[in-house]
C-alpha positions as a printed NumPy array, in Angstrom:
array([[ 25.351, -10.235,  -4.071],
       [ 22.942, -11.903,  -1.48 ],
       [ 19.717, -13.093,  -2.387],
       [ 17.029, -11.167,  -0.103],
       [ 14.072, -13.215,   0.158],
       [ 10.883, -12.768,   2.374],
       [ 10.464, -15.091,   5.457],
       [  7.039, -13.623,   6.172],
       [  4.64 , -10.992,   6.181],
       [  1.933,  -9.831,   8.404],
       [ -0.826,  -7.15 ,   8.478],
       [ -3.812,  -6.352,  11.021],
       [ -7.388,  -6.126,   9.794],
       [ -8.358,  -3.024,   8.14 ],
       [-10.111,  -0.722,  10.523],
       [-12.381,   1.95 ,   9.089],
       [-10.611,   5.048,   9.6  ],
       [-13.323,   7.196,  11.428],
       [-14.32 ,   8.312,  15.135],
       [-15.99 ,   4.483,  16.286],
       [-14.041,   2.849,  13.451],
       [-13.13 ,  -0.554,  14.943],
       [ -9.238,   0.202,  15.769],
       [ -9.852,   4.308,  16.039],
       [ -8.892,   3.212,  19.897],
       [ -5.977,   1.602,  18.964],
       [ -2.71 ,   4.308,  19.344],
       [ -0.637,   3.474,  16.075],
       [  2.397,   2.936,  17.887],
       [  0.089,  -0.042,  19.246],
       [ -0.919,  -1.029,  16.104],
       [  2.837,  -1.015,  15.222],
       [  3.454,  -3.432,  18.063],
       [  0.787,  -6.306,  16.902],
       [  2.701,  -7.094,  13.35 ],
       [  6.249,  -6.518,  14.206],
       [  5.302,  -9.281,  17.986],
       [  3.705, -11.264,  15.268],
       [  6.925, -11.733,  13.18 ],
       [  8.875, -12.702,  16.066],
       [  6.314, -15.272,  17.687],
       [  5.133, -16.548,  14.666],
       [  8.818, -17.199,  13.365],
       [ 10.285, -17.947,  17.109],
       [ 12.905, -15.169,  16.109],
       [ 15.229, -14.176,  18.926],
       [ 14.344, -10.162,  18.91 ],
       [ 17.98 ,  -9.348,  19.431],
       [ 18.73 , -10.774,  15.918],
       [ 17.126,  -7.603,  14.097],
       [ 19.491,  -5.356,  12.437],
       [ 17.327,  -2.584,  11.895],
       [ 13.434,  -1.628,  11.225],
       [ 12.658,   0.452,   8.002],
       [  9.015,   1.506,   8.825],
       [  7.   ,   3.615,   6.345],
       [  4.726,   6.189,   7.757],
       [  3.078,   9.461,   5.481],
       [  1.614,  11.782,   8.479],
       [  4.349,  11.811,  10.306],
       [  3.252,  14.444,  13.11 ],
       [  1.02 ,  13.817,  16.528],
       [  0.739,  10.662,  17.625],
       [  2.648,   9.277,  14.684],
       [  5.544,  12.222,  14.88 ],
       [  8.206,   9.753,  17.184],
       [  9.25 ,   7.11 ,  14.671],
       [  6.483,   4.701,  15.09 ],
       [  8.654,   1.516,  14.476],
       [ 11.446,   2.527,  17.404],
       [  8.411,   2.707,  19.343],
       [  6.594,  -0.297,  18.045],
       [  8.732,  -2.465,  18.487],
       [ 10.264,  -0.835,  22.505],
       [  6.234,  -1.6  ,  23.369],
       [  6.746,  -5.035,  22.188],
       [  9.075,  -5.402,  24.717],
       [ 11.861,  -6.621,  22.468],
       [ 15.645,  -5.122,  23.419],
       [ 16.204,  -1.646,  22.682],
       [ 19.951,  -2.312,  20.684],
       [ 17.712,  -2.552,  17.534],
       [ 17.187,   0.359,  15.664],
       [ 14.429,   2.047,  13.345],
       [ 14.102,   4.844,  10.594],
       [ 11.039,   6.029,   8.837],
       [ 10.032,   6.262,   5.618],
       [  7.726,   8.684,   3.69 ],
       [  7.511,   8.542,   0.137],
       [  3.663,   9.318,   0.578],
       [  1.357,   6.077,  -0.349],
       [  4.451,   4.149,  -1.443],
       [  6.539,   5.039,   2.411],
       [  6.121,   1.292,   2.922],
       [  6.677,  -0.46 ,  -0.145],
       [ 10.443,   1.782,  -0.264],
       [ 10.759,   0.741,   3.136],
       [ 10.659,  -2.534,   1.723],
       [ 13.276,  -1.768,  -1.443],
       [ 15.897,  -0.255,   1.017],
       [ 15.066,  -3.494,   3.279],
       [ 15.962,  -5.948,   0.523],
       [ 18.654,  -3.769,  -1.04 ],
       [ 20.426,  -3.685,   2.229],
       [ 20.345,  -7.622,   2.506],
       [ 21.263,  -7.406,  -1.158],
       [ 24.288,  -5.072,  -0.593],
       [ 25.011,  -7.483,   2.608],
       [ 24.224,  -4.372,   5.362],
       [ 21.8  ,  -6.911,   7.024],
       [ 21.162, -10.39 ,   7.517],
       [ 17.567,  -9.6  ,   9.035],
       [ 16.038,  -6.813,   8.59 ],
       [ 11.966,  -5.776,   9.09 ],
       [ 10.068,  -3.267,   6.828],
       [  6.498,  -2.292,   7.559],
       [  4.244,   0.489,   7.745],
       [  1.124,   2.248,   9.843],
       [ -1.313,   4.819,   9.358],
       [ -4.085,   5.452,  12.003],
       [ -6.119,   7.912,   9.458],
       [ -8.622,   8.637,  12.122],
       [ -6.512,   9.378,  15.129],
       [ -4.31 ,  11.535,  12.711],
       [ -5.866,  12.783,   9.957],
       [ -4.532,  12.485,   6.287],
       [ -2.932,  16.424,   5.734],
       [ -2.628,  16.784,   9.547],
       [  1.151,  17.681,   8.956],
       [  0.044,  21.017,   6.639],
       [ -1.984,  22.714,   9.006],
       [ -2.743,  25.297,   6.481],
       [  0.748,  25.604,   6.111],
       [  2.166,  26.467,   2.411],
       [  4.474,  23.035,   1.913],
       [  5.559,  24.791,  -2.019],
       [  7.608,  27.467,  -1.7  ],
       [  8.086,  30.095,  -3.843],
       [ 10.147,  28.375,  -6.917],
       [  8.071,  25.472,  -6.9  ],
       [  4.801,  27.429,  -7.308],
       [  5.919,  29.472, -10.078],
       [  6.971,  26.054, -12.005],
       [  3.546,  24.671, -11.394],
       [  0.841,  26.276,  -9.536],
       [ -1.549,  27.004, -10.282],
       [ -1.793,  24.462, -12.361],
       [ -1.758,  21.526,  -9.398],
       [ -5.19 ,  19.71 ,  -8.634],
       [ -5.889,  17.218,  -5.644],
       [ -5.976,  13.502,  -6.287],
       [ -9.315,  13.272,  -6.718],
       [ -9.368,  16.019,  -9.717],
       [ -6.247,  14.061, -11.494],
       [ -8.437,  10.606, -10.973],
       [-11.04 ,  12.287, -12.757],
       [ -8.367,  13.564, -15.089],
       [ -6.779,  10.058, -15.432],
       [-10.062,   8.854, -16.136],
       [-10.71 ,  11.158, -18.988],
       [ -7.988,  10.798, -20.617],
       [ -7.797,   6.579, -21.035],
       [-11.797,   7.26 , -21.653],
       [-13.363,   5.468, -18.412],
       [-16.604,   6.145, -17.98 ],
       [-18.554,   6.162, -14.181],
       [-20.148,   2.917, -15.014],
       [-16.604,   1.056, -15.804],
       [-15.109,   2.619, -12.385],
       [-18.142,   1.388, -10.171],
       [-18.235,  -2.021, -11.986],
       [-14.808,  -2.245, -11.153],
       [-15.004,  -1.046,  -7.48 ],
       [-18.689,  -3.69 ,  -7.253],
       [-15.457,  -6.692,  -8.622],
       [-13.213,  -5.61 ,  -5.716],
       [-15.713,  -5.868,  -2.993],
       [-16.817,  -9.231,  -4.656],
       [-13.172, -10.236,  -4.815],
       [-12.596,  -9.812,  -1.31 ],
       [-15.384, -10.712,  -0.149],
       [-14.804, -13.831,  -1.486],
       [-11.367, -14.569,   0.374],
       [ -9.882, -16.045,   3.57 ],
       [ -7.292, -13.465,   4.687],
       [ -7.219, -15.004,   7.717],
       [ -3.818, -16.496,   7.808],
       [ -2.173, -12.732,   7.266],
       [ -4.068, -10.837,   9.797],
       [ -3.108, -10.442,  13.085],
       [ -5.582,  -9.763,  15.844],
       [ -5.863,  -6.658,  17.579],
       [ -7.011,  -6.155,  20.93 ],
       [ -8.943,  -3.355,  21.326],
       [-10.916,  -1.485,  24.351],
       [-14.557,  -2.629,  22.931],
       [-12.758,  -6.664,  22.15 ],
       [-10.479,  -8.686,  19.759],
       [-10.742,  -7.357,  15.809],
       [ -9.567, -10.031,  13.751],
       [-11.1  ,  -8.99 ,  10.533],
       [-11.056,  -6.62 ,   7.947],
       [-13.758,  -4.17 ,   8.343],
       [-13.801,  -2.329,   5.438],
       [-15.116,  -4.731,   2.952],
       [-18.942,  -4.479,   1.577],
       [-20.289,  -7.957,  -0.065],
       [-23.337,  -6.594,  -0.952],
       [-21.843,  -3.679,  -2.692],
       [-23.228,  -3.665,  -6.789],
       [-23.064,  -1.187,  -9.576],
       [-26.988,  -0.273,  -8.524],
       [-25.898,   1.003,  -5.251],
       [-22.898,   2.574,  -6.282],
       [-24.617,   4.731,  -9.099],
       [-26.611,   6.563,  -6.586],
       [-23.278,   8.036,  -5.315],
       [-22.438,  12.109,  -6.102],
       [-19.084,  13.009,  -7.505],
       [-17.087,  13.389,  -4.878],
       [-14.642,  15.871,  -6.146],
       [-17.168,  18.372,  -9.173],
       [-16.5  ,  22.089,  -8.609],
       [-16.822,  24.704, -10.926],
       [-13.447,  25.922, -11.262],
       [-12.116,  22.509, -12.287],
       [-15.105,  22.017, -14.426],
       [-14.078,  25.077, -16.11 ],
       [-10.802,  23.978, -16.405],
       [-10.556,  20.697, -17.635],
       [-14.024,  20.406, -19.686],
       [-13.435,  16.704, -20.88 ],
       [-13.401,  15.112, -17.455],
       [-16.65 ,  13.519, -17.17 ],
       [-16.886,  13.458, -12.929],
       [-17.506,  10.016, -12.052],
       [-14.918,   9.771,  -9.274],
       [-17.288,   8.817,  -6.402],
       [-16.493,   7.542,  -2.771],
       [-17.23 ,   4.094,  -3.943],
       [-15.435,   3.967,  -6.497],
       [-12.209,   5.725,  -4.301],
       [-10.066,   3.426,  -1.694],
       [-11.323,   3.953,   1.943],
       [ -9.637,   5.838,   4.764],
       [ -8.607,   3.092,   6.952],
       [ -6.402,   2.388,  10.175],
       [ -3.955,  -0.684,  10.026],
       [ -0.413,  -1.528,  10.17 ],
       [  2.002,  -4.824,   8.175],
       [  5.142,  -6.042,   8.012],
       [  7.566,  -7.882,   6.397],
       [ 10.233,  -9.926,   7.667],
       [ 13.258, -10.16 ,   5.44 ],
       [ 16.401, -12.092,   5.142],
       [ 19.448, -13.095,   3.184],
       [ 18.398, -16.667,   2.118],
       [ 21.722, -17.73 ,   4.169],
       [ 20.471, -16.129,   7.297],
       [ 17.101, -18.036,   6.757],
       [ 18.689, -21.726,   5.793],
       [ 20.907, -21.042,   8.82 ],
       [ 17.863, -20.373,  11.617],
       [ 15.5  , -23.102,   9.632],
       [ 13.116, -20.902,   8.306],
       [ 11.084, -21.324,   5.255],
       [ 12.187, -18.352,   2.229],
       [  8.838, -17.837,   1.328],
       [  9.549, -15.769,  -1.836],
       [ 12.895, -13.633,  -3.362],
       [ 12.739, -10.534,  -5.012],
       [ 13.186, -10.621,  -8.706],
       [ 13.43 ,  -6.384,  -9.262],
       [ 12.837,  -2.98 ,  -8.055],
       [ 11.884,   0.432,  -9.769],
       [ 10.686,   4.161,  -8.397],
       [ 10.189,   6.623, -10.893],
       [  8.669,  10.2  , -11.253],
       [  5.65 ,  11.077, -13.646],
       [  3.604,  14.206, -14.877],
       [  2.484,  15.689, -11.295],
       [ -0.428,  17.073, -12.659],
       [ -1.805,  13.556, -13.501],
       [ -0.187,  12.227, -10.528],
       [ -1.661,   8.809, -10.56 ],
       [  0.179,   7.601, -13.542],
       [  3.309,   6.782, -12.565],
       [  2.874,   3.151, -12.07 ],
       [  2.622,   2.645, -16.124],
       [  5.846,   3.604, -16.328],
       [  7.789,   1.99 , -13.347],
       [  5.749,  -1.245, -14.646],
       [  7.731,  -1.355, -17.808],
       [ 10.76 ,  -0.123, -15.996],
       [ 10.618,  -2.925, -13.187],
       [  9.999,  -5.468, -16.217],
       [ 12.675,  -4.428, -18.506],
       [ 15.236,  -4.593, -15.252],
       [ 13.97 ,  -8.114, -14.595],
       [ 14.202,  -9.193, -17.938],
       [ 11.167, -10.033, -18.513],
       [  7.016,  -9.426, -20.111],
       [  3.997,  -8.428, -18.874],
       [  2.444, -11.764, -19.706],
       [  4.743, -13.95 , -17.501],
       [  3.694, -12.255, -14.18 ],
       [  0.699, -13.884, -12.863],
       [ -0.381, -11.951, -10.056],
       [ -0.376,  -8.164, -10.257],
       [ -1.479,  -5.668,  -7.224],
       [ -1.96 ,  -1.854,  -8.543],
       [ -3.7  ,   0.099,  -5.791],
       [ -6.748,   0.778,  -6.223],
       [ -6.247,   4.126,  -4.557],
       [ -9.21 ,   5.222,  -7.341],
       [-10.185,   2.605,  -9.911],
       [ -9.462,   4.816, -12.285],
       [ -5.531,   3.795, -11.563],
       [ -5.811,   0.458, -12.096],
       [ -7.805,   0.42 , -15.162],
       [ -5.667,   3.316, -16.9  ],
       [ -2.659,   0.547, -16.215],
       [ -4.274,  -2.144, -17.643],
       [ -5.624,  -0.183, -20.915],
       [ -2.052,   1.563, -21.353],
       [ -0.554,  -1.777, -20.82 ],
       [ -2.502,  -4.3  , -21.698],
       [ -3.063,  -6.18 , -18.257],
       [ -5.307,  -9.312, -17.716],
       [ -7.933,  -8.342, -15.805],
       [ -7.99 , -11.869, -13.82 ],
       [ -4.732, -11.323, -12.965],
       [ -5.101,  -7.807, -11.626],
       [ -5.788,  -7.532,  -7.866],
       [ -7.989, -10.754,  -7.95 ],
       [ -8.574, -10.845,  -4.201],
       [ -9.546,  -6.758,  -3.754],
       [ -7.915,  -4.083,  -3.69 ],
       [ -8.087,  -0.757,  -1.665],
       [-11.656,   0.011,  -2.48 ],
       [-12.566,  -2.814,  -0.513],
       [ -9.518,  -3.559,   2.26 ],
       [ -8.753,   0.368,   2.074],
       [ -5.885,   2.186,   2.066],
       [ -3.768,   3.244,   5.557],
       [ -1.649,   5.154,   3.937],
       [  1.832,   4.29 ,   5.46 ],
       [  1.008,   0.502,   5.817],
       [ -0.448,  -0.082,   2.398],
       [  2.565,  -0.747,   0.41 ],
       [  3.461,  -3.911,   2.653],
       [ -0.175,  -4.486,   3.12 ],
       [ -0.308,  -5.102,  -0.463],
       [  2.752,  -7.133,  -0.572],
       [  1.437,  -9.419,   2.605],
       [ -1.73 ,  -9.907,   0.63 ],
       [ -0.233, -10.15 ,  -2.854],
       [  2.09 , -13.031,  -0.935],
       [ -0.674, -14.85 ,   0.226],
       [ -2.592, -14.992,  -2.328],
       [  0.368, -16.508,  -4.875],
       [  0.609, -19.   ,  -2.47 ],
       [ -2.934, -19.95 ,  -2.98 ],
       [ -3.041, -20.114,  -6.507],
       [  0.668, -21.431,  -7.582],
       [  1.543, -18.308,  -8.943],
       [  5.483, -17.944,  -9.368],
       [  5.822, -14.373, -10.102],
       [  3.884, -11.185,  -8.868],
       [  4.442,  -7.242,  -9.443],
       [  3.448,  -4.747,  -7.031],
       [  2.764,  -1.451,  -8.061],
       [  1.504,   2.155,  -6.231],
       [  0.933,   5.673,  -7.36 ],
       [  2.008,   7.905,  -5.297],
       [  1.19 ,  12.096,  -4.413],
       [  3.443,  14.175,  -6.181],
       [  3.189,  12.006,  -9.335],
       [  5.71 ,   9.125,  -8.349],
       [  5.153,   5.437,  -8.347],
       [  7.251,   2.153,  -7.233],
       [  6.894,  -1.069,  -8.354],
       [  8.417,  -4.368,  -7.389],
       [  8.519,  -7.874,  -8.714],
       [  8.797, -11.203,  -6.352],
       [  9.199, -14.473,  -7.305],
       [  7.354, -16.967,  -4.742],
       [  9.682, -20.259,  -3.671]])
């Protein structure tokens, strides 16, 4: 079996993901075309070379309904022999786009493949595909509905439950502003040329957010039927304390190490192991507990040895339910930011975790890093990489 290893991996800046958000301008299939141009220039890759391009994307209707990386990568300019899919296993689409990437180098389907992901939340809002549309059915509603909640109910649920109070969660989200705040991304992001200039940086992070200003905050998601319903939550699930909506797009070049000794190109990192698994869909966000210890025991290996650990912060209440189930060092947990401060683009985050996660191993000397990320519909993947 081929070793798949990562050549390199590229995001644009985080755009807030709002009317006058800094790429709101930007059409996705643009913002498509900026990371996979990157990959080839940066890596002076012949285009041709590209087997296929696994690209995940979660609202998958309007502007974003005509498989973004076909189109991406046609706008580039680059020849139009190389194919695309598109991926949507909601937050995760990106990071399985990745998985079926590497497992297809693994399997020896490709010798070069790309995986990536975009999301322009404010040019197509997140549940623009429902519509008011019922997406159940029948069956499935008489399993579980009523009993369903929205993510920011089961946060407050999650929360509950592994006994986080609002001050831990905003301390938390105050560390991830800090955290990024504090780093260069600089040598991940690619520009983005946009009708009011160039945006080369994230613009999503908040230095001067603290635990003072995020205590004056309401509870984003009280109401008096949940409150009702589930009497122990304690409703500190705020919007600072929740990953942004955000615009952006990343990718990942991958290769069989062969491919990548044969064109000269530096392997950057391998991956170690893979995992998606299912959870309660009523708690929804907790999934990423148990693909953790399913992604370790496949790798053979402990919590401990893994240095660098990304779990998206889609609510802090995620991360810090992983670490208290599991025991996780909070240095080691995302120690440059997370989604509360670089947001989360839905599509793009799982390789815009991955770029960063990269990138920041590099920094430190850490050899291996696990990726994790709940996902709607209780579901979570998780992957281990070892840098080289």
């Amino acid at each position: 079996m081929a070793n798949a290893v990562i050549v390199d991996a590229v995001r644009t800046p985080m755009g807030r993901g709002k009317a006058g958000g800094a790429l709101s301008e930007v059409h996705p299939t643009d913002l498509m075309a900026a990371v996979l141009a990157a990959l080839v220039q940066r890596n002076k890759l012949d285009p041709g070379s590209v087997e296929d391009i696994v690209i995940g994307c979660v609202s998958q209707v309007g502007e974003q309904s005509m498989n973004p990386g076909r189109l991406g990568w046609l706008a580039a300019g680059y020849p139009e022999h190389v194919p695309s899919t598109t991926i949507q296993r909601m937050c995760g689409s990106s990071q399985q786009a990745v998985h079926f990437a590497a497992q297809g180098v693994m399997a020896g389907a490709y010798d070069i493949v790309i995986a990536g992901g975009v999301e322009s939340m404010s040019r197509v809002p997140m549940g623009s595909s429902r519509v008011d549309k019922d997406p159940y059915g029948e069956t499935f509603k008489a399993r579980y509905l009523p009993g369903l909640v929205n993510q920011g109910v089961s946060a407050e649920i999650v929360a509950a439950k592994w006994g986080l109070g609002r001050a831990e969660m905003d301390a938390y989200a105050a560390r991830s502003h800090q955290r990024a705040a504090a780093t260069d991304f600089s040598a991940e992001i690619v520009p983005v040329v946009t009708p009011a200039g160039v945006v080369a940086r994230d613009e999503t992070i908040r230095p001067q957010t603290t635990v003072e200003s995020l205590a004056g905050l309401r509870a984003a998601f009280e109401n008096p039927k949940d409150a009702a319903r589930f009497p122990q939550v304690g409703w500190g699930v705020t919007a600072g304390n929740s990953s942004q909506i955000t615009d952006g797009a990343s990718a990942v070049l991958i290769m069989s190490e062969a491919a990548a000794a044969r064109l000269g190109l530096r392997a950057r990192a391998r991956f170690v192991a893979f995992d998606v698994i299912g959870d309660d869909p009523l708690l929804m966000l907790t999934a990423p507990i148990p693909a953790t210890r399913r992604v370790l025991a496949k790798a053979g290996m402990q919590l401990g040895q893994i240095e660098h650990v990304e779990v998206n912060e889609a609510f802090a209440s995620v991360p810090l339910a992983w670490a208290k189930e599991l025991g996780g060092d909070a240095d080691r947990l995302n120690p440059v930011g997370g989604a509360i401060a670089l947001g989360h683009p839905l599509g793009a985050s799982g390789t815009r975790l991955l770029t960063t996660m990269l990138g920041a191993m590099e920094r430190s000397g850490a050899r291996f890093g696990l990726q994790t990320m709940c996902e709607a519909g209780g579901m979570a993947n998780a992957t281990i990489i070892e840098r080289i």
